[in-house]
Every structure is written in C-alpha cells, then in structure tokens.
N, CA, C and O of each residue as an XYZ file, in Angstrom:
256
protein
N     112.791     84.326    115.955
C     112.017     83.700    116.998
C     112.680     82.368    117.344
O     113.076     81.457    116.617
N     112.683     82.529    118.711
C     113.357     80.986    119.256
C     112.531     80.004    119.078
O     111.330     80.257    119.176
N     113.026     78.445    118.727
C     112.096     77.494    118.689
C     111.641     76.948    120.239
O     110.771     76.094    120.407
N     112.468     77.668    121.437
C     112.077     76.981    122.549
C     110.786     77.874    123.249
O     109.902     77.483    124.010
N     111.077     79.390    122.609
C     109.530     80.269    122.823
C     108.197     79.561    121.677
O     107.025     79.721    122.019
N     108.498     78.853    120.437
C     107.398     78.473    119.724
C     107.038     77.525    120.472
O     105.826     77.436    120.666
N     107.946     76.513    121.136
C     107.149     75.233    121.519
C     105.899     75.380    122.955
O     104.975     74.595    123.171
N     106.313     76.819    123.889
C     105.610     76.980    124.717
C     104.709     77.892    123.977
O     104.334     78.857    124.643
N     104.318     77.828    122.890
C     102.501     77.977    122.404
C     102.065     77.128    122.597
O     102.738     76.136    122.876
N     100.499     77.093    122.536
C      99.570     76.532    122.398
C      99.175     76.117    120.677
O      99.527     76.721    119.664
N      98.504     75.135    120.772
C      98.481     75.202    118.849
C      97.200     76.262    118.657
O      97.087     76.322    117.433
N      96.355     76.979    119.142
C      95.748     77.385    118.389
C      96.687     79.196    118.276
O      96.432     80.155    117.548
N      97.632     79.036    119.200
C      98.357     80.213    119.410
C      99.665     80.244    117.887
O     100.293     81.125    117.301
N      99.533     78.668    117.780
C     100.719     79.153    116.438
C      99.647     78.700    115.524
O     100.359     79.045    114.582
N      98.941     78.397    115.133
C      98.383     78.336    114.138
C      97.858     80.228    113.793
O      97.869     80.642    112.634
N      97.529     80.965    114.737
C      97.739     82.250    114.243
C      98.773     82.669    114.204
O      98.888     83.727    113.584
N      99.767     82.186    114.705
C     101.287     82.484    114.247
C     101.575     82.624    113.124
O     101.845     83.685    112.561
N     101.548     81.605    112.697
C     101.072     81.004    111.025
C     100.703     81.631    110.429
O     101.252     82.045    109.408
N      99.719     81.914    110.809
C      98.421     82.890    109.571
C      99.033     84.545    109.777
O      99.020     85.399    108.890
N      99.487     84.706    110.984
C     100.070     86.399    111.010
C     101.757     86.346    110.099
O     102.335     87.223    109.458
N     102.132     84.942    110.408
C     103.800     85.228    109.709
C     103.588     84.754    107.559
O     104.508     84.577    106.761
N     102.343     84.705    107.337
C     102.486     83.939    106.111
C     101.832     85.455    105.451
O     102.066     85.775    104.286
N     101.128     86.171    106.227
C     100.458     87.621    105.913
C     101.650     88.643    106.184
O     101.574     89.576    105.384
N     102.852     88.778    107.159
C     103.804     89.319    106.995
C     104.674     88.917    105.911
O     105.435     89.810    105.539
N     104.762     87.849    105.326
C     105.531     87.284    104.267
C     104.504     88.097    102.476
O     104.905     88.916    101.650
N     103.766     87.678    102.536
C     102.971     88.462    101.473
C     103.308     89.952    101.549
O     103.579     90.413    100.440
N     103.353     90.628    102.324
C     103.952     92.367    102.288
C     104.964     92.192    101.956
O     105.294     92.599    100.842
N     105.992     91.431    102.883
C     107.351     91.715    102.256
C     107.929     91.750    101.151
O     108.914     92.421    100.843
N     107.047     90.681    100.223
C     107.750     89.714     98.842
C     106.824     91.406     98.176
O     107.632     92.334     98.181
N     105.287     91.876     97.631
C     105.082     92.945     97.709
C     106.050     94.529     97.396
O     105.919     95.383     96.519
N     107.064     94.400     98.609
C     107.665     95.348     99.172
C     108.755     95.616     98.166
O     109.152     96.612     97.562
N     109.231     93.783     98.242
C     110.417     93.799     96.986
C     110.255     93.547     96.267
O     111.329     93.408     95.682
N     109.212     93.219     95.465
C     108.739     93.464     94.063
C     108.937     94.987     93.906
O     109.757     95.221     93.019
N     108.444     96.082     94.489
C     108.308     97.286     94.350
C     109.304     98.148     94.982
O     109.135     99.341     95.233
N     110.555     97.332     95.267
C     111.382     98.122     95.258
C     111.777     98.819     96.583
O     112.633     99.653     96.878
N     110.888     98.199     97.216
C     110.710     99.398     98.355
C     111.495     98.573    100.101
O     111.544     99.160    101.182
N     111.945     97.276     99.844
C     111.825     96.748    100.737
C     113.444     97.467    101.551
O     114.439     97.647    100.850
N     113.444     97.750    102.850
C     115.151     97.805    103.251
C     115.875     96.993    103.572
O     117.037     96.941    103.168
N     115.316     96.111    104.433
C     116.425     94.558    104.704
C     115.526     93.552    104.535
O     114.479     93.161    105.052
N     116.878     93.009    102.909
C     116.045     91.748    102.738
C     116.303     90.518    103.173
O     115.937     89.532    102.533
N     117.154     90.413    104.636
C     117.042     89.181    105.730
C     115.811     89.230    105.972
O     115.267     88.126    106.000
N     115.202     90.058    106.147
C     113.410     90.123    106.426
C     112.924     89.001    106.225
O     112.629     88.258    107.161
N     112.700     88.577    104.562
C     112.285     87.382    104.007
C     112.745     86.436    104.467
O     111.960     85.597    104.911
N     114.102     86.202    104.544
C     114.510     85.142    104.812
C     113.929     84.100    106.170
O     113.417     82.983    106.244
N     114.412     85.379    107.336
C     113.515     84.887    108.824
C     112.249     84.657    108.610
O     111.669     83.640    108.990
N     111.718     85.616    107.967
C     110.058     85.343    108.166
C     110.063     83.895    107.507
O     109.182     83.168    107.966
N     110.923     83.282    106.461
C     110.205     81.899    106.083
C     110.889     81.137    107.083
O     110.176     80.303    107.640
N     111.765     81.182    107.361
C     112.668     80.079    108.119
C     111.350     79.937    109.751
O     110.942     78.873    110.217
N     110.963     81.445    110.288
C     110.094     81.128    111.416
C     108.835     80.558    110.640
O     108.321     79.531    111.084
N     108.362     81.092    109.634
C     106.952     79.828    108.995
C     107.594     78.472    109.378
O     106.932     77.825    110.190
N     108.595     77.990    109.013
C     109.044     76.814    108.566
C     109.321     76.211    110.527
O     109.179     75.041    110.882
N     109.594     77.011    111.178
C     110.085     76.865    112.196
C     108.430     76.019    112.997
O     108.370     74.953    113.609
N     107.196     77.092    112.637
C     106.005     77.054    113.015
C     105.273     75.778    113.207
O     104.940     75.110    114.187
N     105.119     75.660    111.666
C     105.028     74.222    111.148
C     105.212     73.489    111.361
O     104.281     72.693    111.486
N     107.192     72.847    111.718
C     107.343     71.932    112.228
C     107.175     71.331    113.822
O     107.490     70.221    114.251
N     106.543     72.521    114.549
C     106.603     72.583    115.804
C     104.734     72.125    116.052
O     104.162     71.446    116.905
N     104.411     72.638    115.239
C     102.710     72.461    114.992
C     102.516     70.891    114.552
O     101.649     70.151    115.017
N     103.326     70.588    113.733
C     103.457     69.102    113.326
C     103.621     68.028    114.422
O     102.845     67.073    114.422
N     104.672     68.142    115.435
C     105.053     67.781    116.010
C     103.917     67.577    117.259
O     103.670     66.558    117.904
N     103.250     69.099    117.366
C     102.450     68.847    118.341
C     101.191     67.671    117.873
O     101.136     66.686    118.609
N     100.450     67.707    117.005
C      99.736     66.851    116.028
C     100.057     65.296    116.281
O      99.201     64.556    116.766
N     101.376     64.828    115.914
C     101.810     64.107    115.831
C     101.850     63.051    117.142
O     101.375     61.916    117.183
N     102.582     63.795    118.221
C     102.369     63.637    119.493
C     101.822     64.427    120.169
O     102.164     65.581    120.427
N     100.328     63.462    120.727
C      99.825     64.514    121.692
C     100.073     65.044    123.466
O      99.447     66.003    123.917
C-alpha cells in the first residue's frame, strides 16, 4: 500500500485500516506457526503497512 493512497483516508477510515491490517497480521503469524503459510513477504508488508498506518494516523493527530 502506497503511503500517498493512506494519506487520502480519513482517520476513522485508517483507524479500521488498522484494526483490519493488525487482524490480517494475527492469521498470518497463525499460518506460520502451522506451517501452512506460502509467502512469507506477507508478514513483512503487512507490518511495514501497520507501521505505515500509524505513522500517517499520528501525523494526522498531530496536525490538524
């Protein structure tokens, strides 16, 4: 996910961002515990876009 498509959310639009990419992150980790996962860049993006989320959510907070 691009950070220039996160910044045209709304915050209550990434704050479920948030809550849908931190619930895709729980399956995945899940997935590869059990072996089952196929690409594990998976994890990786999914935290880097949490992380991406956050700081964009922060930002909005920060300055209104």
């Amino acid at each position: 996910m691009k950070p220039s498509a996160i910044r045209e959310m709304g915050t209550e639009e990434l704050e479920h961002k948030h809550a849908e990419l931190q619930e895709q992150l729980f399956r995945l980790r899940v997935q590869a515990s059990l072996g089952q996962l196929d690409n594990s860049l998976k994890l990786r993006e999914t935290r880097r876009d949490i992380a991406r989320v956050k700081t964009i959510l922060k930002e909005k907070q920060v300055s209104p």
